[in-house]
CHARMM internal coordinates of N, CA and C (Angstrom, degrees):
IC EDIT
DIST 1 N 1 CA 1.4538
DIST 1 CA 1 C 1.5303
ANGL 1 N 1 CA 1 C 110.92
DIST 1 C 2 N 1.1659
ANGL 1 CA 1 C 2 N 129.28
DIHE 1 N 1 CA 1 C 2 N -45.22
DIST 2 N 2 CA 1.5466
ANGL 1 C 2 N 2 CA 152.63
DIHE 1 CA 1 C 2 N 2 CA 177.77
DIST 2 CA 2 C 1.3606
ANGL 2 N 2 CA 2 C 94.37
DIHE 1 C 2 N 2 CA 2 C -61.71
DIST 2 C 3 N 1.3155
ANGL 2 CA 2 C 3 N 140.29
DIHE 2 N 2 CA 2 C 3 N -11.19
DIST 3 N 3 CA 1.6180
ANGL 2 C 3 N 3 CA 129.95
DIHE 2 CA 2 C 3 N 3 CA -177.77
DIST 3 CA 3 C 1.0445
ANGL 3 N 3 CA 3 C 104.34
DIHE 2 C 3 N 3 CA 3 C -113.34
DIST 3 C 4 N 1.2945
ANGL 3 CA 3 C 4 N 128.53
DIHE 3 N 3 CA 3 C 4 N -35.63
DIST 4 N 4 CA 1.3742
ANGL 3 C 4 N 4 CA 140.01
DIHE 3 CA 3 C 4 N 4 CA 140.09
DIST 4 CA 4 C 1.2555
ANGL 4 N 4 CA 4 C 142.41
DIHE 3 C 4 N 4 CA 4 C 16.42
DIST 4 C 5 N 1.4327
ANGL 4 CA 4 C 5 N 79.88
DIHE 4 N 4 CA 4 C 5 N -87.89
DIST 5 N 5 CA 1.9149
ANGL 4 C 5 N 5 CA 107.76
DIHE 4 CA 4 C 5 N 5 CA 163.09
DIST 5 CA 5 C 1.1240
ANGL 5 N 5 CA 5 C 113.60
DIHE 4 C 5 N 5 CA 5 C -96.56
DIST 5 C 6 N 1.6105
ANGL 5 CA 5 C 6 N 129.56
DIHE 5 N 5 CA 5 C 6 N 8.15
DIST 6 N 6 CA 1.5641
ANGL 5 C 6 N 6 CA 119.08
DIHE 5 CA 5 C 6 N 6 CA 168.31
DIST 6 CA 6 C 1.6496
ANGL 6 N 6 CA 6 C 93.26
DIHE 5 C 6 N 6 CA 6 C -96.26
DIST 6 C 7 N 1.6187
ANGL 6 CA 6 C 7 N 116.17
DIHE 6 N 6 CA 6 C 7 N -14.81
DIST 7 N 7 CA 1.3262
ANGL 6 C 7 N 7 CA 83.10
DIHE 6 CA 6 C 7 N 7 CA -178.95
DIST 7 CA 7 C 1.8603
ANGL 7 N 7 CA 7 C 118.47
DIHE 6 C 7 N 7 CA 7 C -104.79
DIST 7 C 8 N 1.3597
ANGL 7 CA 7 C 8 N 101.56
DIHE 7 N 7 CA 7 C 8 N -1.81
DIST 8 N 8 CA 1.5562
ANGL 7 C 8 N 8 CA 130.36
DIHE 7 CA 7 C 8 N 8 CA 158.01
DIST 8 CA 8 C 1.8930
ANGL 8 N 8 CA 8 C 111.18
DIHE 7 C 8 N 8 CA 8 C -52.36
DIST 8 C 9 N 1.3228
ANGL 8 CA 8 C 9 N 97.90
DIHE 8 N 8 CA 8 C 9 N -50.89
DIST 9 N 9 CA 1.7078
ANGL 8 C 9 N 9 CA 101.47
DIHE 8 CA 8 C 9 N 9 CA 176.77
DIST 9 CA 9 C 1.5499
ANGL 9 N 9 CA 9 C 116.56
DIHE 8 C 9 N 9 CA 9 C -79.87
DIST 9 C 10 N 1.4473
ANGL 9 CA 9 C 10 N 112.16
DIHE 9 N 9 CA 9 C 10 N -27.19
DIST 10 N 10 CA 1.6552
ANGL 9 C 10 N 10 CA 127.24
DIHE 9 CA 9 C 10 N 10 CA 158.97
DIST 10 CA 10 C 1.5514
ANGL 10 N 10 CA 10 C 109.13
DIHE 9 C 10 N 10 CA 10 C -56.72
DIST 10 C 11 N 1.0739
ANGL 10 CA 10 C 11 N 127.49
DIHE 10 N 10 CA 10 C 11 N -51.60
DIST 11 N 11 CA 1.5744
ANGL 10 C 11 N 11 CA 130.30
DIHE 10 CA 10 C 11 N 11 CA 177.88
DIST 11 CA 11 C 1.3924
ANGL 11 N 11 CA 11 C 110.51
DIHE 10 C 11 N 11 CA 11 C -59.35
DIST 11 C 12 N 1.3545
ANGL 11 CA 11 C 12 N 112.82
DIHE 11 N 11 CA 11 C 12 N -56.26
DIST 12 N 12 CA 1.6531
ANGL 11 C 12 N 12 CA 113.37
DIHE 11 CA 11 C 12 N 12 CA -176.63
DIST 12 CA 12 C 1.6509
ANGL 12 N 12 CA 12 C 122.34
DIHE 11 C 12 N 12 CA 12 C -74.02
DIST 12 C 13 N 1.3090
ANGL 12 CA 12 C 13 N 105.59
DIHE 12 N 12 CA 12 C 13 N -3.82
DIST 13 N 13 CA 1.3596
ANGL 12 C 13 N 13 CA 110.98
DIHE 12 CA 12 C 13 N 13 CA -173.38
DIST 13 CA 13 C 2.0408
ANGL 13 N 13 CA 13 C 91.87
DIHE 12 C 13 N 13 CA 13 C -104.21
DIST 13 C 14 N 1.1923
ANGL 13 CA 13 C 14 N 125.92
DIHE 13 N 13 CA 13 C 14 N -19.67
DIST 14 N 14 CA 1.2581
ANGL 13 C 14 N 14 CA 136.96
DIHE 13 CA 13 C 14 N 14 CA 175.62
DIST 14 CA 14 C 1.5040
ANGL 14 N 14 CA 14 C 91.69
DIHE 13 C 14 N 14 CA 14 C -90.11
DIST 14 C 15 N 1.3242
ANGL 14 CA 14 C 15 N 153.30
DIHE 14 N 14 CA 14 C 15 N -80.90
DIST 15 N 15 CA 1.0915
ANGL 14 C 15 N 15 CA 130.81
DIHE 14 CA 14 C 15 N 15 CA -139.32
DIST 15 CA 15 C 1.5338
ANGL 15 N 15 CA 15 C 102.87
DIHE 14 C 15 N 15 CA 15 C -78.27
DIST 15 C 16 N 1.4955
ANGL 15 CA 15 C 16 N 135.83
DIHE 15 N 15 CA 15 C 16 N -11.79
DIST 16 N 16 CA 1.3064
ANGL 15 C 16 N 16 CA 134.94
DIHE 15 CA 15 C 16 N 16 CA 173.39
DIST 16 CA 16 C 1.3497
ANGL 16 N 16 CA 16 C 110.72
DIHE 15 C 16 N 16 CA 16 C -59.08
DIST 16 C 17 N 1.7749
ANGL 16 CA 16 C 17 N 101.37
DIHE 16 N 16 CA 16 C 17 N -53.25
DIST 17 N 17 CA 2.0324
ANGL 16 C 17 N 17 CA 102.34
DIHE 16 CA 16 C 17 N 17 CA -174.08
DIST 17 CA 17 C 1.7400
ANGL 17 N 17 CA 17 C 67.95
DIHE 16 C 17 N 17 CA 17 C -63.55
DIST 17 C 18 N 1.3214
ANGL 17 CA 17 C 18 N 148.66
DIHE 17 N 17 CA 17 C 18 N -111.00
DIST 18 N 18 CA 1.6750
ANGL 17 C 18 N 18 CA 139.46
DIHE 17 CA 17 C 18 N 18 CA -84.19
DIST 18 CA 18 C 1.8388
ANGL 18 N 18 CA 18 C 78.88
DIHE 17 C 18 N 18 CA 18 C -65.66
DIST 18 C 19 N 1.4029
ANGL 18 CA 18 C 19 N 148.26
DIHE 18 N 18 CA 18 C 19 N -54.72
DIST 19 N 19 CA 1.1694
ANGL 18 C 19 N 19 CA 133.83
DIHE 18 CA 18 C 19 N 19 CA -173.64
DIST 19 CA 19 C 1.4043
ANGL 19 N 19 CA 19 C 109.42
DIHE 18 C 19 N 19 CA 19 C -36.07
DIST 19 C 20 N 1.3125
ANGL 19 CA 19 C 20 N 116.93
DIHE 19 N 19 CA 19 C 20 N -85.82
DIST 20 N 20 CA 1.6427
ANGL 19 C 20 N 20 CA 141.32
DIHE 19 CA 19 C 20 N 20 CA 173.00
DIST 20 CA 20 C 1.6849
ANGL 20 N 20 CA 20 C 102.89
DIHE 19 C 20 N 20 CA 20 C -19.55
DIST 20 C 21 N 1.3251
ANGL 20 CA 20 C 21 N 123.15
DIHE 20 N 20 CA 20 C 21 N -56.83
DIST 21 N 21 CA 1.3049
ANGL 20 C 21 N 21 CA 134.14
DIHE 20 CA 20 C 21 N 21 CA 171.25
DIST 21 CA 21 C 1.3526
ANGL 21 N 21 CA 21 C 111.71
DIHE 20 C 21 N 21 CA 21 C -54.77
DIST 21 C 22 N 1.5935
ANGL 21 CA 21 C 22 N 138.77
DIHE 21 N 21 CA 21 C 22 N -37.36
DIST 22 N 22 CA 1.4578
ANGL 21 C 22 N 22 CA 136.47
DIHE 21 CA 21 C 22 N 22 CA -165.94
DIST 22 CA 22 C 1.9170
ANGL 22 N 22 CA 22 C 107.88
DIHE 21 C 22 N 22 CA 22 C -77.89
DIST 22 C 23 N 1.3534
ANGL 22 CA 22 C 23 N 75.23
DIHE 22 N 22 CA 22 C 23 N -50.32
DIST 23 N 23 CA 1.6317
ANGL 22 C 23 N 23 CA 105.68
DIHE 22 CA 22 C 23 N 23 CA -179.06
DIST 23 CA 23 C 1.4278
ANGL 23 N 23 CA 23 C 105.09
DIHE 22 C 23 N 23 CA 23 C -66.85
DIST 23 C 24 N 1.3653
ANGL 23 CA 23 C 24 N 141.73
DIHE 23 N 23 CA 23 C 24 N -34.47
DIST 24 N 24 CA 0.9864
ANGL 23 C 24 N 24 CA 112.50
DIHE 23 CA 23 C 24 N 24 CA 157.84
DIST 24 CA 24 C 1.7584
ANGL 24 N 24 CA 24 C 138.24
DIHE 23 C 24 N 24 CA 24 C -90.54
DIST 24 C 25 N 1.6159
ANGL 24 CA 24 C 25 N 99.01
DIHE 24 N 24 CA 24 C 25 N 2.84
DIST 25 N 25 CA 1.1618
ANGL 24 C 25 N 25 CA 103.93
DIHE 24 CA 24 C 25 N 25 CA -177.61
DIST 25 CA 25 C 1.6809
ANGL 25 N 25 CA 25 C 100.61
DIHE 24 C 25 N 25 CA 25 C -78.70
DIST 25 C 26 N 1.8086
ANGL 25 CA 25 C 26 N 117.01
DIHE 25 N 25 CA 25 C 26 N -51.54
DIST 26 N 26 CA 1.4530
ANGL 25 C 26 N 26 CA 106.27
DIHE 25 CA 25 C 26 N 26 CA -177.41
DIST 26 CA 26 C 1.3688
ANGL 26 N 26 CA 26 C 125.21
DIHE 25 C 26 N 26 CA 26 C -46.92
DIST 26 C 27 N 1.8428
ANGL 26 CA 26 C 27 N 113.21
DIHE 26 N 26 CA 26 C 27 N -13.82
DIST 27 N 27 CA 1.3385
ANGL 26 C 27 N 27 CA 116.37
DIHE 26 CA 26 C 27 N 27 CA 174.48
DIST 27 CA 27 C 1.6673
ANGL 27 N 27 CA 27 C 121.46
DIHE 26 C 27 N 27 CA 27 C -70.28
DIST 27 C 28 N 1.4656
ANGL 27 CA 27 C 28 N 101.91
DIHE 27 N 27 CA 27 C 28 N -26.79
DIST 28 N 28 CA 1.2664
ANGL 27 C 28 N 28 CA 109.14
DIHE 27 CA 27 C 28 N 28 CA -156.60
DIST 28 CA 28 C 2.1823
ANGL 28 N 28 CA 28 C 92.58
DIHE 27 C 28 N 28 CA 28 C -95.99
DIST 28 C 29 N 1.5108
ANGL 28 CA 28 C 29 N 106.17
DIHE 28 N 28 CA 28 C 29 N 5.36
DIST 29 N 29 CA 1.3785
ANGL 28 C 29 N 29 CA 110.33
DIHE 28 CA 28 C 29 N 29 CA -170.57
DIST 29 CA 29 C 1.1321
ANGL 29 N 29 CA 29 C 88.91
DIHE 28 C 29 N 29 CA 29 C -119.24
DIST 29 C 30 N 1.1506
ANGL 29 CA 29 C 30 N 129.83
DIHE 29 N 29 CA 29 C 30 N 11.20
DIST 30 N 30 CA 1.4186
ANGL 29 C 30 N 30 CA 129.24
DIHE 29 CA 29 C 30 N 30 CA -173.02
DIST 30 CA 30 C 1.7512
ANGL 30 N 30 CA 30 C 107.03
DIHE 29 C 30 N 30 CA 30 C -107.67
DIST 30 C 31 N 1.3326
ANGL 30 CA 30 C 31 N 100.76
DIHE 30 N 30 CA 30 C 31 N -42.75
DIST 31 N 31 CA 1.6742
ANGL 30 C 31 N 31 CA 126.46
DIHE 30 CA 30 C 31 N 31 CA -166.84
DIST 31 CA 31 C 1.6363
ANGL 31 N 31 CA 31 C 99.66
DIHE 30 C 31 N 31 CA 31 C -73.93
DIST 31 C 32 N 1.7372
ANGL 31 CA 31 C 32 N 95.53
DIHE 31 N 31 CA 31 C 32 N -43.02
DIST 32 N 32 CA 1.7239
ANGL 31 C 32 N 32 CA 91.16
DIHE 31 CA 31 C 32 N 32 CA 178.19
DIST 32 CA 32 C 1.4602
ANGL 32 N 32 CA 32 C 118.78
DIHE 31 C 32 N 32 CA 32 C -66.87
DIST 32 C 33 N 1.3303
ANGL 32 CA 32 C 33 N 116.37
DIHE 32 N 32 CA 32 C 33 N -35.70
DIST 33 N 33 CA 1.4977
ANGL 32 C 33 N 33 CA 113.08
DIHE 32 CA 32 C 33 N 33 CA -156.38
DIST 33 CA 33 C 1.6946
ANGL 33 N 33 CA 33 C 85.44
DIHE 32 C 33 N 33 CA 33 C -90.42
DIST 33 C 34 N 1.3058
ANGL 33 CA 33 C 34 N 129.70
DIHE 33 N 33 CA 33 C 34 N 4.43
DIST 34 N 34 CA 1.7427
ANGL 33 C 34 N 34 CA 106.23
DIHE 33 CA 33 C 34 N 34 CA 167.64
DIST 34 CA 34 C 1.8458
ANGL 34 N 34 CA 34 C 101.26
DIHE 33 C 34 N 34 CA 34 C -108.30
DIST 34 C 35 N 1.2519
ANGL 34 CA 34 C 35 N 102.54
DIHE 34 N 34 CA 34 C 35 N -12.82
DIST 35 N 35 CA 1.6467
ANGL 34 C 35 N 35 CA 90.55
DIHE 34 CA 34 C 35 N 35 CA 171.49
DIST 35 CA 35 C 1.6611
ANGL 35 N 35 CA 35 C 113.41
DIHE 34 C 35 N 35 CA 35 C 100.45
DIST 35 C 36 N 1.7698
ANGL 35 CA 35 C 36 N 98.13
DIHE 35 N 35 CA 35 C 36 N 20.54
DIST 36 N 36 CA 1.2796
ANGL 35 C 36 N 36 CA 104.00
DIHE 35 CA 35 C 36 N 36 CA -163.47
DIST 36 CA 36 C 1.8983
ANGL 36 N 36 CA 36 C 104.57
DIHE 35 C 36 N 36 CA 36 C -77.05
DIST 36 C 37 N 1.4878
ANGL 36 CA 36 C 37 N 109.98
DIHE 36 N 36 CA 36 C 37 N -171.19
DIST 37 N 37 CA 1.5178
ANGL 36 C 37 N 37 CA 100.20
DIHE 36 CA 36 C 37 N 37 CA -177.08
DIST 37 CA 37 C 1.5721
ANGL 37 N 37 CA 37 C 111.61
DIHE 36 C 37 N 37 CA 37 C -97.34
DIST 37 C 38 N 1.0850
ANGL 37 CA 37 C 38 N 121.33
DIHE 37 N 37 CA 37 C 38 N 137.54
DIST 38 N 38 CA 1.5418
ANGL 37 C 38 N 38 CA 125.73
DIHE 37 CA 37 C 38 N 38 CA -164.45
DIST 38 CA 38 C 1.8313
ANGL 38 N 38 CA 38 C 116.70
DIHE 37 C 38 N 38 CA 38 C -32.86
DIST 38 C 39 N 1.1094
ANGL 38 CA 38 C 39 N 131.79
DIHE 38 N 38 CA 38 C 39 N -26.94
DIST 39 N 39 CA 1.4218
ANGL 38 C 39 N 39 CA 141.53
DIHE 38 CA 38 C 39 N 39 CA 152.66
DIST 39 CA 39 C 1.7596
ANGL 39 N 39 CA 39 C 112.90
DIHE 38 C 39 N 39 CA 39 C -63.41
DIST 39 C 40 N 0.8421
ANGL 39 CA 39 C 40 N 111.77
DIHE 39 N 39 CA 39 C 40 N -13.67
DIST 40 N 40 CA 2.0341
ANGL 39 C 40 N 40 CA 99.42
DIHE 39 CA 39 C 40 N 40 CA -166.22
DIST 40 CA 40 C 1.9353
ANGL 40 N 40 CA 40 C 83.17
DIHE 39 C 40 N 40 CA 40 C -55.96
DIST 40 C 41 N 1.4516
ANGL 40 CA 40 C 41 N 103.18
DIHE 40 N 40 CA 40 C 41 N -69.30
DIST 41 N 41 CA 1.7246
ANGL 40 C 41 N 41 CA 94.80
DIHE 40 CA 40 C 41 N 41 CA -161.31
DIST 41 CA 41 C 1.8009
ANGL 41 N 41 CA 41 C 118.82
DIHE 40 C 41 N 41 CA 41 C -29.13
DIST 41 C 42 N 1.1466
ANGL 41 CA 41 C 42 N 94.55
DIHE 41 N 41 CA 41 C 42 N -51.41
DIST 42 N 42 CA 1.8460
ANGL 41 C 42 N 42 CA 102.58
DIHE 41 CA 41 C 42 N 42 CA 168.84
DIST 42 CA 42 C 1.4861
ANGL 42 N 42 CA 42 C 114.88
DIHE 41 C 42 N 42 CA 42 C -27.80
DIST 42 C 43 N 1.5191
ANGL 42 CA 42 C 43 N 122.16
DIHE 42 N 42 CA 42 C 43 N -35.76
DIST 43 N 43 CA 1.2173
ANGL 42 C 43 N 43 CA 137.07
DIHE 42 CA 42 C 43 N 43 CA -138.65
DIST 43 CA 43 C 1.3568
ANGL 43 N 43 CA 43 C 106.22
DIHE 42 C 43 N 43 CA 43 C -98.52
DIST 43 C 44 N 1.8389
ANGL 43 CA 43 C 44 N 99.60
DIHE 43 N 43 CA 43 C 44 N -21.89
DIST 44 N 44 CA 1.7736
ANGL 43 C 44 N 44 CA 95.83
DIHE 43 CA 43 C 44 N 44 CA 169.87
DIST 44 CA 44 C 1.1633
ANGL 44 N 44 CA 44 C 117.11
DIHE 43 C 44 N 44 CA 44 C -105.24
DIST 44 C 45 N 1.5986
ANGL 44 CA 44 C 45 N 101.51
DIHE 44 N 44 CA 44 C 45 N -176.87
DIST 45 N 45 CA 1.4553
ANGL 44 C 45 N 45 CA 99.20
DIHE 44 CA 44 C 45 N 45 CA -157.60
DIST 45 CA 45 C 1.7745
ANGL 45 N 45 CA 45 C 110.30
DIHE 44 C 45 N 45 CA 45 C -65.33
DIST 45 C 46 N 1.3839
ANGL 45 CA 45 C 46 N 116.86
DIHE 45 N 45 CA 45 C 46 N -18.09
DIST 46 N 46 CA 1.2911
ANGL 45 C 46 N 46 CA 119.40
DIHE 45 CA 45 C 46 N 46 CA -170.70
DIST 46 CA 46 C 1.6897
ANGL 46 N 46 CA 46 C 104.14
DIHE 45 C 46 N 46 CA 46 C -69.32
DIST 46 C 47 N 1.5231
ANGL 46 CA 46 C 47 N 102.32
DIHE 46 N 46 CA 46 C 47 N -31.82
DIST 47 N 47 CA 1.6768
ANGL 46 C 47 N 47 CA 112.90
DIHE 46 CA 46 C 47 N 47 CA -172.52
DIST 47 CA 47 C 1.4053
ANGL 47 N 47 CA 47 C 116.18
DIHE 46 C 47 N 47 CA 47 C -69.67
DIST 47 C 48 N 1.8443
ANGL 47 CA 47 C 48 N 103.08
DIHE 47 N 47 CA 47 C 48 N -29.39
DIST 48 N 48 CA 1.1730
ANGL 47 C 48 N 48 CA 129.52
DIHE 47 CA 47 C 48 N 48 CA 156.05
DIST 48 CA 48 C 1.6407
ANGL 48 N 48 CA 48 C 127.11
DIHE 47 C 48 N 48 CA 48 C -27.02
DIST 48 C 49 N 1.4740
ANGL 48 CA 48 C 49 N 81.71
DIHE 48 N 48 CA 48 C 49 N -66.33
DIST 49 N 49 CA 1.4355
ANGL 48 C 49 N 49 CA 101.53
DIHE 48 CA 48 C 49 N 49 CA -166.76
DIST 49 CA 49 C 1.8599
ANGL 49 N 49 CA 49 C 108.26
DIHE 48 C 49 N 49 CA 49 C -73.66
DIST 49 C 50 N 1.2168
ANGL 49 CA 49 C 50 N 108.99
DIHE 49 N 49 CA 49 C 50 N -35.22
DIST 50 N 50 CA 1.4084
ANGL 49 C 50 N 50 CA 112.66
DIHE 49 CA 49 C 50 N 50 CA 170.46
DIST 50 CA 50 C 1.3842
ANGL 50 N 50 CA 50 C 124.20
DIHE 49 C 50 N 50 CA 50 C -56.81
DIST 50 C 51 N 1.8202
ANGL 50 CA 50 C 51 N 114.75
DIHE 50 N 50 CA 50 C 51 N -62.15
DIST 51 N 51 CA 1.3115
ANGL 50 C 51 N 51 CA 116.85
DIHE 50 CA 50 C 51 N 51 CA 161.32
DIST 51 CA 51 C 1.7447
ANGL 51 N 51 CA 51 C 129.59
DIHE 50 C 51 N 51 CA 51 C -23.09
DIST 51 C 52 N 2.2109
ANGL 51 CA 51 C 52 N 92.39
DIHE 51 N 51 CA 51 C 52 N -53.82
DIST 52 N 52 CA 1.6539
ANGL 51 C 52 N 52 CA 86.14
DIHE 51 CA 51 C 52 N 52 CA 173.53
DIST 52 CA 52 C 1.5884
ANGL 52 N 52 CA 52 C 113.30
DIHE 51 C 52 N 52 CA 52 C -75.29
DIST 52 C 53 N 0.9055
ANGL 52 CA 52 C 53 N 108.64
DIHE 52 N 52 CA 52 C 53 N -33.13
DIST 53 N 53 CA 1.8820
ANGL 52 C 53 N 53 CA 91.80
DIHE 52 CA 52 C 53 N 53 CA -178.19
DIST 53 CA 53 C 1.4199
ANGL 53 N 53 CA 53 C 107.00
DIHE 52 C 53 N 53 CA 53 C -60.36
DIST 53 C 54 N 0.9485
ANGL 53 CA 53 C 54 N 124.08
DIHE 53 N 53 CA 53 C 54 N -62.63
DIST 54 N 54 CA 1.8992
ANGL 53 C 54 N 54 CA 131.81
DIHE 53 CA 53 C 54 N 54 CA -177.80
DIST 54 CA 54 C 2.1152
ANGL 54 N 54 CA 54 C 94.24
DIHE 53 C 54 N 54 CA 54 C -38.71
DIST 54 C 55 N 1.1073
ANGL 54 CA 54 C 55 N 106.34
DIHE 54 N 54 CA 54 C 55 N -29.55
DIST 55 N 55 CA 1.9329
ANGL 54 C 55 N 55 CA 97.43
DIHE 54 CA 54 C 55 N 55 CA -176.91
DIST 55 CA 55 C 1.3090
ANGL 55 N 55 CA 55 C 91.14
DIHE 54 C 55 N 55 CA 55 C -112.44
DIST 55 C 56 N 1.0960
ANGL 55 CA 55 C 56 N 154.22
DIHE 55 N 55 CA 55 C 56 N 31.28
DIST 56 N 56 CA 1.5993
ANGL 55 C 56 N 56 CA 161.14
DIHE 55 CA 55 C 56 N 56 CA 99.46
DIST 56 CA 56 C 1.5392
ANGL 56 N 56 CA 56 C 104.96
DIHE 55 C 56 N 56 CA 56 C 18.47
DIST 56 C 57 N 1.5048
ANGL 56 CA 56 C 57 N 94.25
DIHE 56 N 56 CA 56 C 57 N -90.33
DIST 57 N 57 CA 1.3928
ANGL 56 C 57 N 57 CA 105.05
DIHE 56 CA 56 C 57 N 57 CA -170.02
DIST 57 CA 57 C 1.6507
ANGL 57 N 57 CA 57 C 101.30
DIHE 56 C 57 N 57 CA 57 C -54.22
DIST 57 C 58 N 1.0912
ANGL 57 CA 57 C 58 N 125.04
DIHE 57 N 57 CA 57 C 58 N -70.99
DIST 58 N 58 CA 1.5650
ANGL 57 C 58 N 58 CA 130.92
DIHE 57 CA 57 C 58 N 58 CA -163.33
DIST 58 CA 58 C 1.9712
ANGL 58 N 58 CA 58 C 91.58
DIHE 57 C 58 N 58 CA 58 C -40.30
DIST 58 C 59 N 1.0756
ANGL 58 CA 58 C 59 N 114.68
DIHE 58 N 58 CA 58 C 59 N -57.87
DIST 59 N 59 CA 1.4323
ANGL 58 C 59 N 59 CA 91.99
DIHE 58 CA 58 C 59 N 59 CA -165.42
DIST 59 CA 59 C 1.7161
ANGL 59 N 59 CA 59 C 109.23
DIHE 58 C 59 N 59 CA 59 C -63.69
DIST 59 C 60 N 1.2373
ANGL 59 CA 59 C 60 N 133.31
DIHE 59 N 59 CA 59 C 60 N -32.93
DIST 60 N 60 CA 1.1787
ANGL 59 C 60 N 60 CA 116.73
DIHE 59 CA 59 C 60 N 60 CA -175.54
DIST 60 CA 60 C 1.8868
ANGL 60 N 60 CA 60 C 113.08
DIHE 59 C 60 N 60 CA 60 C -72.22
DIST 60 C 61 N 1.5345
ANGL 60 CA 60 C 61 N 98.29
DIHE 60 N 60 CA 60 C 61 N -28.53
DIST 61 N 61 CA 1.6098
ANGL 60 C 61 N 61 CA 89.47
DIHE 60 CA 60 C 61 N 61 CA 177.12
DIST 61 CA 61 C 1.5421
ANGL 61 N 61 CA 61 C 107.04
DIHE 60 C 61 N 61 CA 61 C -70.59
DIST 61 C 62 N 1.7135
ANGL 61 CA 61 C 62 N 125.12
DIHE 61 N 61 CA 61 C 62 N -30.43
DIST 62 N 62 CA 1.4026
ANGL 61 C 62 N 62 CA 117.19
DIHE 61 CA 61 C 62 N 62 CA 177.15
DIST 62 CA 62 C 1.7648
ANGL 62 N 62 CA 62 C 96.29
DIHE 61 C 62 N 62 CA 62 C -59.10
DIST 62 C 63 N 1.1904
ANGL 62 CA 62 C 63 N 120.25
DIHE 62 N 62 CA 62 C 63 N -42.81
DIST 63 N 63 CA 1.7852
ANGL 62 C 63 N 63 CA 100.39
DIHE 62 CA 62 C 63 N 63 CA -156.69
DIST 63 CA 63 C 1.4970
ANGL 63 N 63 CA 63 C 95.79
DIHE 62 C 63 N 63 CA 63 C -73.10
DIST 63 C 64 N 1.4728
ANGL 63 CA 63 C 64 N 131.23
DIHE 63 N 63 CA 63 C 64 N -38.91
DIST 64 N 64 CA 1.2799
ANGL 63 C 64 N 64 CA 117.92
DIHE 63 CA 63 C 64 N 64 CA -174.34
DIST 64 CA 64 C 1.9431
ANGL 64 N 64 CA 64 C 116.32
DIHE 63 C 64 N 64 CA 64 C -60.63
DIST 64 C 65 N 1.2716
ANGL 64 CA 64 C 65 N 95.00
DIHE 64 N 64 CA 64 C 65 N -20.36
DIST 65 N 65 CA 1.6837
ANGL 64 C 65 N 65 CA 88.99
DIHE 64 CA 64 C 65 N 65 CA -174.62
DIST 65 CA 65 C 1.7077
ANGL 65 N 65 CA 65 C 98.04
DIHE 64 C 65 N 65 CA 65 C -87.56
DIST 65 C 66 N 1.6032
ANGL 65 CA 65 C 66 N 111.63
DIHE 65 N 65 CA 65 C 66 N -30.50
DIST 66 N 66 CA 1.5165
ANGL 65 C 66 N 66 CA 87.44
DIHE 65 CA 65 C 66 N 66 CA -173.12
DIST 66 CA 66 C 1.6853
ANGL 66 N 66 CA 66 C 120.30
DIHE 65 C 66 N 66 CA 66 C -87.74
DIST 66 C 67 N 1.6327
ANGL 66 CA 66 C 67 N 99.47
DIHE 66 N 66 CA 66 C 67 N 23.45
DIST 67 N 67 CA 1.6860
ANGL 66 C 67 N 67 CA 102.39
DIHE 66 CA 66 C 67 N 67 CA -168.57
DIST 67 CA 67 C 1.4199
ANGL 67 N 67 CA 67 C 106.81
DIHE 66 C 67 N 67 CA 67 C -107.11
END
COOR INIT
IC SEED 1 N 1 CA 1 C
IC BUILD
């Protein structure tokens, strides 16, 4: 049962990035075909959401060193 739901919480934590990942790629196909400047995609909330996961790690190693 315990393998179960580790591999139930493995799936949902994978199909969120493949969402998070689609959504931000049509942004970044979006930015090209208007000619925007290589940062606009960053600028939405999907670009948003990427930036914080990618500084994920850094914030938990900052809270573990400052605790």
């Amino acid at each position: 049962m315990q393998t179960l739901l580790s591999l139930i919480k493995m799936a949902a934590v994978l199909a969120g990035g493949l969402l998070l990942g689609r959504m931000y790629f049509e942004e970044v196909k979006k930015a090209k075909r208007a000619g925007a400047p290589w940062y606009a995609p960053y600028r939405t909330p999907p670009g948003i959401l990427v930036v914080l996961a990618l500084m994920l790690p850094l914030f938990v190693w900052l809270y573990g060193r400052l605790r």
